[in-house]
C-alpha positions as CSV (number, residue, x, y, z in Angstrom):
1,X,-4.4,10.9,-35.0
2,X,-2.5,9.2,-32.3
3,X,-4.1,7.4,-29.7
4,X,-4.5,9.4,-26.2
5,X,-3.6,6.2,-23.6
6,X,-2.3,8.6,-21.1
7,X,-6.1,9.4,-20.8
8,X,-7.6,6.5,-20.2
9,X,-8.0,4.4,-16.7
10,X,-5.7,1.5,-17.4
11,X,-7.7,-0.5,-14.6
12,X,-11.0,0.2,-16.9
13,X,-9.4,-1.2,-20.8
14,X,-10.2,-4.6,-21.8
15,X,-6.9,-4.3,-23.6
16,X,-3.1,-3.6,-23.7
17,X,-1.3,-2.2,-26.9
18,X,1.2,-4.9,-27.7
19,X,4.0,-2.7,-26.4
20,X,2.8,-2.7,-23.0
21,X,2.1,-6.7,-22.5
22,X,5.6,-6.9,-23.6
23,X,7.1,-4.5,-21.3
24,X,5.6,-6.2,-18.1
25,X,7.1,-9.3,-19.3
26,X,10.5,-7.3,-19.9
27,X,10.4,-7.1,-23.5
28,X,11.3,-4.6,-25.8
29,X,8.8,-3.1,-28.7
30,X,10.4,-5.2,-31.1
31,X,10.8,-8.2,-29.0
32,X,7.0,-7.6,-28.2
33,X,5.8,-7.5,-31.7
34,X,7.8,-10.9,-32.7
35,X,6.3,-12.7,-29.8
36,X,2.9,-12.0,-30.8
37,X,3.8,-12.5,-34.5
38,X,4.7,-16.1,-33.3
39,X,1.6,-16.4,-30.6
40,X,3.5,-16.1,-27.6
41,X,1.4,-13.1,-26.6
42,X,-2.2,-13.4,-27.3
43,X,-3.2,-10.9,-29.9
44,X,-7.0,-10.1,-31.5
45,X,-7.2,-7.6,-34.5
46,X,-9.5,-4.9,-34.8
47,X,-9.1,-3.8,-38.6
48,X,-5.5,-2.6,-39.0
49,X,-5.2,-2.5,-35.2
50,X,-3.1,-5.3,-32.7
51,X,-4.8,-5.9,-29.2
52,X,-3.6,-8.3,-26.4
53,X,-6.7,-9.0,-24.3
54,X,-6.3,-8.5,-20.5
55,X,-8.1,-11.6,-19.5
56,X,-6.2,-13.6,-22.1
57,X,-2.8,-12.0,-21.1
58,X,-4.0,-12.5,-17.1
59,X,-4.6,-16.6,-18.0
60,X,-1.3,-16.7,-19.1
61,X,0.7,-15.6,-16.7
62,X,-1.4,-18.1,-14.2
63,X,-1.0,-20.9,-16.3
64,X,3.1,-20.1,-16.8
65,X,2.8,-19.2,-12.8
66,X,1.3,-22.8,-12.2
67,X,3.6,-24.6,-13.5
């Protein structure tokens, strides 16, 4: 069963599917996966599944921001 994202408020999730914290940094799905395969984004698993948590992902584009 695929998952129904188109359904859900985006403003309401605690998280984004690792595709789309790398497209708002202009990365592609493969370039997405291998930056969070080497930390870059900032992944938690849930059993077979890859999160990036908004509030990390929100910290660091502040911190890259501040500097």
């Amino acid at each position: 069963m695929r998952n129904k994202r188109q359904d859900i408020d985006p403003d309401k999730c605690l998280t984004y599917l690792v595709p789309e914290a790398g497209a708002m940094l202009g990365l592609t799905r493969n370039a997405s996966y291998a930056a969070a395969k080497r930390g870059d984004i900032p992944t938690i698993r849930i059993g077979k599944l890859l999160r990036v948590p908004k509030a990390a992902f929100d910290r660091l584009l502040a911190q890259a921001g501040a500097k």
